[in-house]
RODO-2510 file (C-alpha; in nm, 4 decimals, decimal comma):
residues 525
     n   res          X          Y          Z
     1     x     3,3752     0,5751    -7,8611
     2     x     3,7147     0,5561    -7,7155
     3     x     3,7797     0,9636    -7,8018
     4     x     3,4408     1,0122    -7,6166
     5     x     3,5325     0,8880    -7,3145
     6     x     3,8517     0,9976    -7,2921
     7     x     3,6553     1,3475    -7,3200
     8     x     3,4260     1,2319    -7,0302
     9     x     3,7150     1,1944    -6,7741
    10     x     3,8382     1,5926    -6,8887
    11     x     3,5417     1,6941    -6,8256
    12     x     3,5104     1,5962    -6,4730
    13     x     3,8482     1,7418    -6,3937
    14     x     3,7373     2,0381    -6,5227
    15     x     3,4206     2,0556    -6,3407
    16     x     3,5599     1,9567    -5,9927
    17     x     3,8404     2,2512    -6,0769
    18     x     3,5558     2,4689    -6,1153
    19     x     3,4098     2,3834    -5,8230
    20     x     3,7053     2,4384    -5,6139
    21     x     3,7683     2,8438    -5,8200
    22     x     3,3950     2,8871    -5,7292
    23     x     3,4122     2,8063    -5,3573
    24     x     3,7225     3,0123    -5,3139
    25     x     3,7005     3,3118    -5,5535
    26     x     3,5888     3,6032    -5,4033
    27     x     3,4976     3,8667    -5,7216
    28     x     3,1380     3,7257    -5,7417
    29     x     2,9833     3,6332    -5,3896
    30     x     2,6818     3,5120    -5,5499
    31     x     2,9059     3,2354    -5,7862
    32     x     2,9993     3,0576    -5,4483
    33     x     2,6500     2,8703    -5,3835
    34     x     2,6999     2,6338    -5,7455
    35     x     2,9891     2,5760    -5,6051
    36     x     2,8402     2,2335    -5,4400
    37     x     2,6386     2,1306    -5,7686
    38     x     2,9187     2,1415    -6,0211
    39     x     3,1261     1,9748    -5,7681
    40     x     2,8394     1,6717    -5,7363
    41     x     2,8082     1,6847    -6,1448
    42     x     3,2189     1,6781    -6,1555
    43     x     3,2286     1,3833    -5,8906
    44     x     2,9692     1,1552    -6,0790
    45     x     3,1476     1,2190    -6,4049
    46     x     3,4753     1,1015    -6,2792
    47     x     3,2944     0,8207    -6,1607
    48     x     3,1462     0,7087    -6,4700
    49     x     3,4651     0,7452    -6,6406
    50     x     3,6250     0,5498    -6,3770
    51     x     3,4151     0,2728    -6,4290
    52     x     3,4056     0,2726    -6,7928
    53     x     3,7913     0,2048    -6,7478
    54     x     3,7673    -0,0494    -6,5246
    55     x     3,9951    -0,3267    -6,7064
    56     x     4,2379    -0,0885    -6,7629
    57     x     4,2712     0,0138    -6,3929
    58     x     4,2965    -0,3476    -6,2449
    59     x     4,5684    -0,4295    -6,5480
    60     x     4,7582    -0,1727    -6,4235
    61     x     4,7733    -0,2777    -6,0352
    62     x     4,9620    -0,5796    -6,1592
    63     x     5,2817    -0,3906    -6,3099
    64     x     5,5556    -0,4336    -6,0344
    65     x     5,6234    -0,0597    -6,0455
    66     x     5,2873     0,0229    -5,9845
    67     x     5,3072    -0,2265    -5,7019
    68     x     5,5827    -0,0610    -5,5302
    69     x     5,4439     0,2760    -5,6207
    70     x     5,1398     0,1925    -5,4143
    71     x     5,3167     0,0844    -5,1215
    72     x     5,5425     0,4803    -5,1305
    73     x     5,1997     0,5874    -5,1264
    74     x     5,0629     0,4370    -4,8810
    75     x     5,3754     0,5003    -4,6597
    76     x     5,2849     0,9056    -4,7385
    77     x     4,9439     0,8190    -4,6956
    78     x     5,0296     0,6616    -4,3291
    79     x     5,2585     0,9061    -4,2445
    80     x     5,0246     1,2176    -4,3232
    81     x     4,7776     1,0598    -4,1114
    82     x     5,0031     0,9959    -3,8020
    83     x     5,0629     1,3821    -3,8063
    84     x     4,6841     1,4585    -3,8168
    85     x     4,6312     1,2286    -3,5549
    86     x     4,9606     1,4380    -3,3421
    87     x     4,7775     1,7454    -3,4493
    88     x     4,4229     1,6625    -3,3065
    89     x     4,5800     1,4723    -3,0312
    90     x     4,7858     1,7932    -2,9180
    91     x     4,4686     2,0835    -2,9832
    92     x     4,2635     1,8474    -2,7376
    93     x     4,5149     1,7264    -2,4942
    94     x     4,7793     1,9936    -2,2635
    95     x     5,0835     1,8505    -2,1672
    96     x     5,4287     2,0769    -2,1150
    97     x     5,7223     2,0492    -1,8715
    98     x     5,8384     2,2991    -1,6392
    99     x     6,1950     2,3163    -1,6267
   100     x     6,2066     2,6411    -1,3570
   101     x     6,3483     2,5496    -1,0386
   102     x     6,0753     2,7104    -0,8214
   103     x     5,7875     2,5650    -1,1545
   104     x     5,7301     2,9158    -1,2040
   105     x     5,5433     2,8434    -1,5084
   106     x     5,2925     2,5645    -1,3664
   107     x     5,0048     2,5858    -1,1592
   108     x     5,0139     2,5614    -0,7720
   109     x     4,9112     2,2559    -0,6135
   110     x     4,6348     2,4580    -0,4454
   111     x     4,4856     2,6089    -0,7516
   112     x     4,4512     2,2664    -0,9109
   113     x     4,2558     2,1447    -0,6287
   114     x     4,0227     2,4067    -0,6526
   115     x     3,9443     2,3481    -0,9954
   116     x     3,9143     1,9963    -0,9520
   117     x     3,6518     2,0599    -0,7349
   118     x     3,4311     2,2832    -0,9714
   119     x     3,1047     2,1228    -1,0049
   120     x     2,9508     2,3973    -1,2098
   121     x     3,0496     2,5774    -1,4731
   122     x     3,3126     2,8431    -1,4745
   123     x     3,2608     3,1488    -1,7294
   124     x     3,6150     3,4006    -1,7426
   125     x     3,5948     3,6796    -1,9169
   126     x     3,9364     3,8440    -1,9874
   127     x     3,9049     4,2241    -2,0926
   128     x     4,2521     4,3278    -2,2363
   129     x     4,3397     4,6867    -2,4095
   130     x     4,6129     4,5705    -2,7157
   131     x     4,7347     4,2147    -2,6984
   132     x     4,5822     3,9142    -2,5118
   133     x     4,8578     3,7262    -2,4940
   134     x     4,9996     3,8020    -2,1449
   135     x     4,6685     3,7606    -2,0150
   136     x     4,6611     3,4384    -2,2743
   137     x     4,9548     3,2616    -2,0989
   138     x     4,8304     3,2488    -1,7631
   139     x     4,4277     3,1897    -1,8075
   140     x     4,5442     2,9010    -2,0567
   141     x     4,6756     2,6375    -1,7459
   142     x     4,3286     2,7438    -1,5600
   143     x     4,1569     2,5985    -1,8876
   144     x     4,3396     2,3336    -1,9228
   145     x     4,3202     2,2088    -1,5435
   146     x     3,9745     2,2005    -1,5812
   147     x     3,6965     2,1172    -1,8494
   148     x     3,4523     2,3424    -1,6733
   149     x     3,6270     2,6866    -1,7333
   150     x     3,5326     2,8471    -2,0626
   151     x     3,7312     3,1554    -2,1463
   152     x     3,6169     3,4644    -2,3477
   153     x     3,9232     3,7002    -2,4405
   154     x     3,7190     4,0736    -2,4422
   155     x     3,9125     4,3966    -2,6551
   156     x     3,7984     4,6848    -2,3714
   157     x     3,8401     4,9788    -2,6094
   158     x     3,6605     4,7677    -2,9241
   159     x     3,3641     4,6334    -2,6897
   160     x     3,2684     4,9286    -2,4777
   161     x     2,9065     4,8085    -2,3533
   162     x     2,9925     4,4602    -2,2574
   163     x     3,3181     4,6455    -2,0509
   164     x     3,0236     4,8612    -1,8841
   165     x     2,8214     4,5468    -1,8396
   166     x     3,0484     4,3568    -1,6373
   167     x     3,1738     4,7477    -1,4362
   168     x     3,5615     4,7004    -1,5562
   169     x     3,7128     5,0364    -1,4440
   170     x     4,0551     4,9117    -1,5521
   171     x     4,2662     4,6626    -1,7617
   172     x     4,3626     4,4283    -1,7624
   173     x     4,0250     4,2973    -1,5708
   174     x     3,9269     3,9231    -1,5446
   175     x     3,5389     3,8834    -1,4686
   176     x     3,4918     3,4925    -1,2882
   177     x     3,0979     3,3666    -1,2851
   178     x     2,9827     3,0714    -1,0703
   179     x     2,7024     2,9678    -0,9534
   180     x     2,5268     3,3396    -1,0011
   181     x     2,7937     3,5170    -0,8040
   182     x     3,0426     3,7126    -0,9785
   183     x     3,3904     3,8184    -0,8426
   184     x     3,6903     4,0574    -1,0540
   185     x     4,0683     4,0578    -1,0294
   186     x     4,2559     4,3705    -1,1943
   187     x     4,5853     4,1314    -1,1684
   188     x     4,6682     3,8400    -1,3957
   189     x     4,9302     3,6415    -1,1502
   190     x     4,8538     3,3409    -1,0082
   191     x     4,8146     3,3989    -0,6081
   192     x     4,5772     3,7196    -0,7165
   193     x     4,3847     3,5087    -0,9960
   194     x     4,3161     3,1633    -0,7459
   195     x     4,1746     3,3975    -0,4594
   196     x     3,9667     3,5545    -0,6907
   197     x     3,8752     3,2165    -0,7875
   198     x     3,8043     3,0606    -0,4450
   199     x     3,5822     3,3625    -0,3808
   200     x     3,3521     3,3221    -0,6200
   201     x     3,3280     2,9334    -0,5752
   202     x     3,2692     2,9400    -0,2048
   203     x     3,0333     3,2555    -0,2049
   204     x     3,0722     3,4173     0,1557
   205     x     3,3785     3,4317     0,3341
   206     x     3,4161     3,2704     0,6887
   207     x     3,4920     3,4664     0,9860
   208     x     3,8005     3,4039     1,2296
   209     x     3,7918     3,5810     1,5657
   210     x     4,1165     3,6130     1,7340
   211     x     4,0995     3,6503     2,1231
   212     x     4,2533     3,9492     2,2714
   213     x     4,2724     4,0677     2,6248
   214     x     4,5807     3,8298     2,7197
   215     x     4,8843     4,0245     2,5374
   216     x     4,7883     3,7758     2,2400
   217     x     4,9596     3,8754     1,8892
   218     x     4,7343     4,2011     1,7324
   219     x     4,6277     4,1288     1,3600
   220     x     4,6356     4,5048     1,3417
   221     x     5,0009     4,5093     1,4452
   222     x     5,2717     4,6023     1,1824
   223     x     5,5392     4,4922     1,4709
   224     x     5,7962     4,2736     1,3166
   225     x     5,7954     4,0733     1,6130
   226     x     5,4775     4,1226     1,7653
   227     x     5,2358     4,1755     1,5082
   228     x     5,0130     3,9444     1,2999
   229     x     4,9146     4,1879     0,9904
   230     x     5,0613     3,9289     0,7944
   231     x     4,8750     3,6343     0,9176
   232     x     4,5542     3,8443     0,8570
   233     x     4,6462     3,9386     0,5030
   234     x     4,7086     3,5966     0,4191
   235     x     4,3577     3,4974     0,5715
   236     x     4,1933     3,7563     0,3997
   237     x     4,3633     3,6590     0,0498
   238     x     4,2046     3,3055     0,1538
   239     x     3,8513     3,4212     0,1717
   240     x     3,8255     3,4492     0,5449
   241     x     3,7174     3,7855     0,7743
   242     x     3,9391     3,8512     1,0495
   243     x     3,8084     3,9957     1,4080
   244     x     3,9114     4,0573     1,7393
   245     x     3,7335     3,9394     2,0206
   246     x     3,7678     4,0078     2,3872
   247     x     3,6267     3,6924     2,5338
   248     x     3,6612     3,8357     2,9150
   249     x     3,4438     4,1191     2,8393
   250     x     3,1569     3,9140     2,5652
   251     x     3,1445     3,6146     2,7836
   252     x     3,0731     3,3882     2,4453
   253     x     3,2409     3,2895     2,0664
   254     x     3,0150     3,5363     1,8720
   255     x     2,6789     3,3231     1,6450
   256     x     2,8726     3,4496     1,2794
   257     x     3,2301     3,2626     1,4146
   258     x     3,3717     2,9767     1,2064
   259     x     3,7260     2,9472     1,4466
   260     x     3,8722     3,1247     1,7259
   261     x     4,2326     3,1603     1,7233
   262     x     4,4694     3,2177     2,0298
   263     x     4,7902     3,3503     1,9495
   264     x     5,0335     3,3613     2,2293
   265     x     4,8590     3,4875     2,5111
   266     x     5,1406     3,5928     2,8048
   267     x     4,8436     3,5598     3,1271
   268     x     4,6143     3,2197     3,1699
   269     x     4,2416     3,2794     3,0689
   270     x     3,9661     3,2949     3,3242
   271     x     3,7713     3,0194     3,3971
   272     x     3,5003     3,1703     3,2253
   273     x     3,6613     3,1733     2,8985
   274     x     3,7266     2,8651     2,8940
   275     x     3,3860     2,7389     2,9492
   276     x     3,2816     2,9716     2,6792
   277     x     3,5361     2,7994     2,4046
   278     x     3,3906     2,4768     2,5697
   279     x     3,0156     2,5802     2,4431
   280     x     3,1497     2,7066     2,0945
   281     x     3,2809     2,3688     2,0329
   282     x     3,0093     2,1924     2,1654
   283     x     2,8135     2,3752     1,8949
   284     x     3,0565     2,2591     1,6023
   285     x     3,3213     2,5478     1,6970
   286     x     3,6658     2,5167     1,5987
   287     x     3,9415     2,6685     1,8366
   288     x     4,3324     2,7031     1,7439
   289     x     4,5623     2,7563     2,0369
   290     x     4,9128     2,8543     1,9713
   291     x     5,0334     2,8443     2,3196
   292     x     5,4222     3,0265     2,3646
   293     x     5,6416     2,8600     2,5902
   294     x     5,7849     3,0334     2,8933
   295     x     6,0141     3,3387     2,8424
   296     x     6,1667     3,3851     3,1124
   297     x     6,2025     3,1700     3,3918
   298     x     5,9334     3,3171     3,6642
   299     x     5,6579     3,3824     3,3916
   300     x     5,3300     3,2814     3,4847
   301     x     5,2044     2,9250     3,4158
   302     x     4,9115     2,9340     3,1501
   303     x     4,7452     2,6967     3,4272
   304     x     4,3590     2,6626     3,2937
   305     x     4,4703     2,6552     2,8716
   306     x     4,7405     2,3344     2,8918
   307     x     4,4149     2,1970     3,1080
   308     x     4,1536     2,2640     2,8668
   309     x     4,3930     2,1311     2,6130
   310     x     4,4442     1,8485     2,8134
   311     x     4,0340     1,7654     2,7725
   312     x     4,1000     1,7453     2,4165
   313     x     4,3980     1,4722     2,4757
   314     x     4,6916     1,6962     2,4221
   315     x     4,9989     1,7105     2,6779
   316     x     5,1094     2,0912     2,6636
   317     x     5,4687     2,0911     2,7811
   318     x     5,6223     2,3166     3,0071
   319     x     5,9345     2,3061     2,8600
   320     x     6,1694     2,4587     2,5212
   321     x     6,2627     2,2469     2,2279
   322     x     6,6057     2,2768     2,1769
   323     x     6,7596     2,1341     1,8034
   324     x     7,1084     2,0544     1,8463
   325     x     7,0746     1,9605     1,4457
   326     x     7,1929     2,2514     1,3391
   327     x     6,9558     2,2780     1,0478
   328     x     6,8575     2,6309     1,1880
   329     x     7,1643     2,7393     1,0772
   330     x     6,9953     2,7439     0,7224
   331     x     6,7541     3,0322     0,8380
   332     x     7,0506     3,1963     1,0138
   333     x     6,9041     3,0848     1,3859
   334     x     7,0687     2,8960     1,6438
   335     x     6,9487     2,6282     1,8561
   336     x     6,6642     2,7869     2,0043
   337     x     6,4649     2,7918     1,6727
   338     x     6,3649     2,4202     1,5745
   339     x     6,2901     2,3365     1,2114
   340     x     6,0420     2,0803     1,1990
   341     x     5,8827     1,8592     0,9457
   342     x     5,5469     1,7625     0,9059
   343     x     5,3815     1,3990     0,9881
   344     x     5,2098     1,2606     0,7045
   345     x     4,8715     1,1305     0,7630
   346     x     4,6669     1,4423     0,8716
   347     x     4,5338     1,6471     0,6415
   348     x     4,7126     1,9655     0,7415
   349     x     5,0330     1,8291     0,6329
   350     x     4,9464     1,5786     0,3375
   351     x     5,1639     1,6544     0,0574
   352     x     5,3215     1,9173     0,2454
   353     x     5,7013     1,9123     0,1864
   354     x     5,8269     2,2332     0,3107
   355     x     6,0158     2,2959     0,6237
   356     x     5,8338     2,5207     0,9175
   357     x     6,0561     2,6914     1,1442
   358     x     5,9116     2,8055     1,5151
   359     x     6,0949     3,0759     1,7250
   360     x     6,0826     2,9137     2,0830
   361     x     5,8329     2,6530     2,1037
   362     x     5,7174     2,4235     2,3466
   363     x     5,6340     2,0335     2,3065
   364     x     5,2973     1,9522     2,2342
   365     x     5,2131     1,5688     2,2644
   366     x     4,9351     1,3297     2,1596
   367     x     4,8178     1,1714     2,5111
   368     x     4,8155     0,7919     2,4099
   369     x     4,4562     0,6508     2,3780
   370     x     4,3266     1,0360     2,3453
   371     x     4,0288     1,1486     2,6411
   372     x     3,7045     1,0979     2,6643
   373     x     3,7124     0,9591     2,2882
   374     x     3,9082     1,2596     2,1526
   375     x     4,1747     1,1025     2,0252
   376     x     4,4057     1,3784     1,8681
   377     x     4,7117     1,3176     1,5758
   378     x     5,0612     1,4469     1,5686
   379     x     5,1110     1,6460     1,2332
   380     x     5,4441     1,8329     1,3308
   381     x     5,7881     1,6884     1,4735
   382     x     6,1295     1,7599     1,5435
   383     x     6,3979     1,5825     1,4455
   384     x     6,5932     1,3297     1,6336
   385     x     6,8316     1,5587     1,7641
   386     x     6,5890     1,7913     1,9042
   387     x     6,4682     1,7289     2,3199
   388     x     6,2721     1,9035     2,5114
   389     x     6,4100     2,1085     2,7803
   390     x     6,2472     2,1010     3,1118
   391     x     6,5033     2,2752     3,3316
   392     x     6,3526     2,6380     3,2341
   393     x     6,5522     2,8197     3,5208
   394     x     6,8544     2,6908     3,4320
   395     x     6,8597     2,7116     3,0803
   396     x     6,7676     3,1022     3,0980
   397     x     7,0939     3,1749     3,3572
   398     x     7,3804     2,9329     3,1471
   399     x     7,2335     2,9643     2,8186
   400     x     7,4107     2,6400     2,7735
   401     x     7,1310     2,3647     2,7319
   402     x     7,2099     1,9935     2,7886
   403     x     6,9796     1,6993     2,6985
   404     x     6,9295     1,5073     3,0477
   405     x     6,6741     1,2349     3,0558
   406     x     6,7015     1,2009     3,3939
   407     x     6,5644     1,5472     3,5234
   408     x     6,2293     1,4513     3,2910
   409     x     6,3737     1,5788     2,8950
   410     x     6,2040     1,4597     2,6362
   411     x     6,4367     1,3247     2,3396
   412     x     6,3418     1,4050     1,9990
   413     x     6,1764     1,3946     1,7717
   414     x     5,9590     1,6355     1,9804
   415     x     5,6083     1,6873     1,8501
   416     x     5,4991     2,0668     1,8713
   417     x     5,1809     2,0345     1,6829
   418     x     4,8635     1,8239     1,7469
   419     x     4,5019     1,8418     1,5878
   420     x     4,1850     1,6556     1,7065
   421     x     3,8393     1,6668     1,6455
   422     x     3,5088     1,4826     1,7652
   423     x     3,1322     1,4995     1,7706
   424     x     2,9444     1,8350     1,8211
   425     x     2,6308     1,7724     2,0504
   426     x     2,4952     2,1094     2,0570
   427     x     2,5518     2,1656     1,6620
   428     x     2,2898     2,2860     1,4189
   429     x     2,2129     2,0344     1,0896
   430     x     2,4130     2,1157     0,7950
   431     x     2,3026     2,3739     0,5806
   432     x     2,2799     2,1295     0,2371
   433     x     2,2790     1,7598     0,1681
   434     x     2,6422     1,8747     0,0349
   435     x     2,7915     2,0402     0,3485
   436     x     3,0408     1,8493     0,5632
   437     x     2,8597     1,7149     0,8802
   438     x     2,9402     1,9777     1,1809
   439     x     3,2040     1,8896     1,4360
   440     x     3,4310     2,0318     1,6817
   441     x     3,8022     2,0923     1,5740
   442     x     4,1239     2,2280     1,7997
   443     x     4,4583     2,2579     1,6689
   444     x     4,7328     2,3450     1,9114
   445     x     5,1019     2,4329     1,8356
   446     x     5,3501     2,5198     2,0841
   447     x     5,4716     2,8302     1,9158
   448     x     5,2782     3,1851     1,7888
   449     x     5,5747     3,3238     1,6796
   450     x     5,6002     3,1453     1,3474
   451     x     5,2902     3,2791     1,2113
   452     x     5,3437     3,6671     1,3444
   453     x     5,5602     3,8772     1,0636
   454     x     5,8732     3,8023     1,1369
   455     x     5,8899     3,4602     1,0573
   456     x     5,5605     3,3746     0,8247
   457     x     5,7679     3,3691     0,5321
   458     x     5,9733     3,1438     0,6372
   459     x     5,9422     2,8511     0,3899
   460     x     5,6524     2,6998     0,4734
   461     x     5,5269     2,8793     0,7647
   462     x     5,2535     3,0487     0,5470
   463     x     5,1337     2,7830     0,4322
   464     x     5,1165     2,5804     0,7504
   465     x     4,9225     2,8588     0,9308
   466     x     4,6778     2,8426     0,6600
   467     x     4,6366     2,4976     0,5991
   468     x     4,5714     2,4834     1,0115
   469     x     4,2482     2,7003     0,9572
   470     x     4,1516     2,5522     0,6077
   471     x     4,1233     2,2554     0,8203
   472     x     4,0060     2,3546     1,1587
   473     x     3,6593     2,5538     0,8824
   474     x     3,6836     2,2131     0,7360
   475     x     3,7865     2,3539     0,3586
   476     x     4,0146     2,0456     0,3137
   477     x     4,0019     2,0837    -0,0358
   478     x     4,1786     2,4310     0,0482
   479     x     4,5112     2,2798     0,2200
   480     x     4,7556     2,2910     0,0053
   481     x     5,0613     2,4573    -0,1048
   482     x     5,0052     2,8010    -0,2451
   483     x     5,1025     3,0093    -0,5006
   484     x     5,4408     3,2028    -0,4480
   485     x     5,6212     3,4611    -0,5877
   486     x     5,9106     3,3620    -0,8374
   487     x     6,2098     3,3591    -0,6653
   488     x     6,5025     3,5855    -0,7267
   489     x     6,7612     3,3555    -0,8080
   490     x     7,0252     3,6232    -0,9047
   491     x     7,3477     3,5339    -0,8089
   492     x     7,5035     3,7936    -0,5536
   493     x     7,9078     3,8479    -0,5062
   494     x     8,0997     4,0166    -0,2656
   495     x     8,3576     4,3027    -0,3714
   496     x     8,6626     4,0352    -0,3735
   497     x     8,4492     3,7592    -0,5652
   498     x     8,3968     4,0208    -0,8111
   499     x     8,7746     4,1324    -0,8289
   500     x     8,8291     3,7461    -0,8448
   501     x     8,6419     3,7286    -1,1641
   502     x     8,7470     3,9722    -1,3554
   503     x     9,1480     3,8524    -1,2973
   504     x     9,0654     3,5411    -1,4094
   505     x     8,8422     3,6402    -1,7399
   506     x     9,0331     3,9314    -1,7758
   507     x     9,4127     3,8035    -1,7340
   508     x     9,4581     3,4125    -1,6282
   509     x     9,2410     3,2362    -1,8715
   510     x     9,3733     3,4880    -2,1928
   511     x     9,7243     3,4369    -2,0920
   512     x     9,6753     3,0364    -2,0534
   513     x     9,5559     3,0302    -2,4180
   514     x     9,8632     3,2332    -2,5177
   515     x    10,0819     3,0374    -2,3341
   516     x     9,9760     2,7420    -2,5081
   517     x     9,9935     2,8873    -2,8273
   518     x    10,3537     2,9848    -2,7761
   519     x    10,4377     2,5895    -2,6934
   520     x    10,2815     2,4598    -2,9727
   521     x    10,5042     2,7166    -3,1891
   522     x    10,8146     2,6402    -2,9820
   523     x    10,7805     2,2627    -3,0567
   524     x    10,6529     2,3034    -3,4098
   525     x    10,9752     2,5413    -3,4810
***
């Protein structure tokens, strides 16, 4: 009896080996399906067997050995399981640290705040020609931001229709679907990639008009100085239109405008202007002023603007911020050009941690307890060393600027940037239940230089001109700091560092070592 159940237990190893040869084998296809059954018929043999033996099993628990043998196993046991839980744990959860000095490798704060706000969800489809994997690397962070973008990686030259489908002329392509719209990008970095992205998500763009007529900055204009080609580019990349509009000559903000911007106008607007930017915000219209200070000592006042800004509870000054800091020196600018930090607390500048710099700027103050229930914020500053200079005549013939409170200078920190908004009588009802209730937004700056080409790139001066209109079309989710370029940190040396080097690689630190080895020798012999 005992033989015959020894026999029983061989037999289910041998059965739940065959199960295992039939599952995997690959000669006979057809073999695989009693693959299940003779592993069943193996299981409940072993079983039997096992219980047939049942004395003998508990007998053996009590040997010491055996004991300490089943506490190594369950130590391997508990060990293999904490690195199946690591595994599963790591496939479902993205975590990785960016050791880059500019985080070259991680995600802009702006592009995860877009994808935090998907609602719906997001289908990519990446169409490559050989390998996925560049493509791979930066799609992956999208991904794992967000649980709403689903990723298909598409072989161009092995999936022809489905290429023709979604009209890739090129790789590599990446096809974004929301919400029934569609949008393409035929480049894989990030600032390409996230305007793509906020395309698609907010559907049409918004249109900004910028006033012309007063020698305002062109957005046509390649100028260095006077041009703003690359404010419009940078609008454009941010899903807005861009316009000129002669107010003088249309007498009224145009029905398809979102925000008018005016950007450094050298003459005062008409009176009829102005009432027409007074009915575009009464009908939710948002208006940015970036109002120059005086260059020269007899230039005309910009009488009727610093009043209408005045309506909204902003003090234009007619004055020059001067920074006697000397943290211009960083850009390679003197006095003249302020750097100036933002104020937390309004959206344009939360989280905002760059420096702006502004080319000539006037202050631009908060009047305390607002106007007519407009009560505006602060959201740039000086610092404390800063004034602002109100002795225009004389500063233009010594050149020499001196703070003096007593002839009406304002010490710093100076505020050059103010934002306000209120209720829009004369607005339509929003569109959806969704949509932000309409209002009236201004922002006014005392500078339009640091937006026009010649200083936009200026650390954060992009990104302040932008966050400005995000806000003033009430995108808040929008402000944030954008994706740059990496930054070349090669180190550059001058002819005589160069020399420098060399000498001492070549000649001082090979001639130290052998100078040490001969006094070792000397004192050894």
């Amino acid at each position: 009896m005992k033989r015959l159940v020894g026999l029983l237990g061989w037999l289910g190893v041998i059965l739940v080996v065959a199960a295992v040869t039939l599952r995997f084998q690959s000669f006979k296809a057809e073999w695989q399906q009693w693959s299940q059954p003779v592993a069943i018929a193996g299981l409940v043999v072993v079983a039997l067997y096992s219980l047939s033996q049942w004395r003998d099993i508990g007998r053996s628990f009590q040997d010491r050995n055996v004991r300490y043998g089943s506490v190594a196993a369950g130590s391997v046991l508990a060990f293999l399981a904490i690195l199946v839980a690591i595994n599963w744990i790591g496939n479902r959860e993205h975590k990785r640290w960016d050791l880059t000095a500019n985080k070259q490798f991680s995600l802009s704060d702006q592009t995860r705040k877009v994808l935090a706000e998907l609602k719906q969800p997001l289908a990519i489809r990446a169409y490559y020609e050989s390998s996925p994997q560049s493509i791979r690397d930066q799609l992956a962070e999208y991904q794992y931001a967000s649980k709403q973008v689903s990723i298909d990686y598409v072989d161009a030259l092995k999936d022809p229709l489905k290429a023709r489908a979604d009209q890739v002329q090129a790789v590599p392509t990446v096809v974004m679907q929301y919400a029934g719209r569609t949008e393409r990008a035929t480049q894989t970095d990030e600032q390409t990639l996230t305007n793509s992205l906020k395309k698609v998500i907010e559907g049409q763009a918004k249109k900004i008009y910028f006033v012309q007529g007063h020698a305002e900055h062109d957005i046509t204009d390649t100028d260095r100085r006077t041009g703003y080609s690359g404010f419009s580019d940078s609008l454009k990349s941010d899903n807005f239109e861009v316009a000129k509009l002669n107010l003088a000559q249309e007498g009224k903000v145009p029905a398809d405008a979102t925000a008018v911007v005016i950007g450094g106008p050298k003459t005062d607007y008409f009176a009829p202007e102005i009432d027409a930017l007074r009915a575009f915000l009464k009908k939710g219209g948002k208006v940015i002023m970036l109002l120059d200070p005086p260059d020269k000592a007899d230039a005309p006042a910009l009488t009727n603007l610093i009043a209408f800004a005045k309506e909204w509870g902003v003090n234009v000054g007619n004055d020059i911020v001067i920074d006697a800091s000397g943290m211009g020196r960083l850009i390679g600018a003197g006095a003249e050009v302020p750097i100036a930090m933002p104020v937390s607390g309004h959206p344009i500048t939360r989280d905002f941690r760059l420096m702006t710099a502004f080319p000539m700027t006037r202050s631009v103050t908060p009047i305390e307890g607002g106007t007519e229930g407009k009560v505006p914020q602060k959201f740039l500053e000086t610092s404390a060393q800063a004034w602002a200079e109100t002795d225009i005549k004389g500063l233009f013939t010594t050149g020499k600027p001196e703070p003096n409170p007593d002839k009406g200078d304002k010490p710093g920190p100076v505020g050059i940037g103010a934002a306000v908004s209120a209720p829009a009588p004369d607005a339509p009802a929003a569109s959806s239940p969704d949509a932000p209730k309409p209002e009236a937004r201004v922002v006014i700056v005392g500078d339009s230089d640091f937006a026009g080409n010649g200083a936009i790139n200026i650390q954060g001066n992009r990104d302040l001109a932008l966050n400005m209109v995000n806000w003033a079309a009430q995108q808040e989710n929008l402000i944030a700091i954008r994706p740059h370029d990496p930054q070349d940190r090669r180190v550059q040396l001058t002819q005589d560092q160069s020399t420098r080097i060399v000498w001492i690689a070549l000649i001082v630190i090979p001639g130290v070592l052998l100078a040490n080895g001969v006094r070792v020798w000397w004192r050894r012999r």
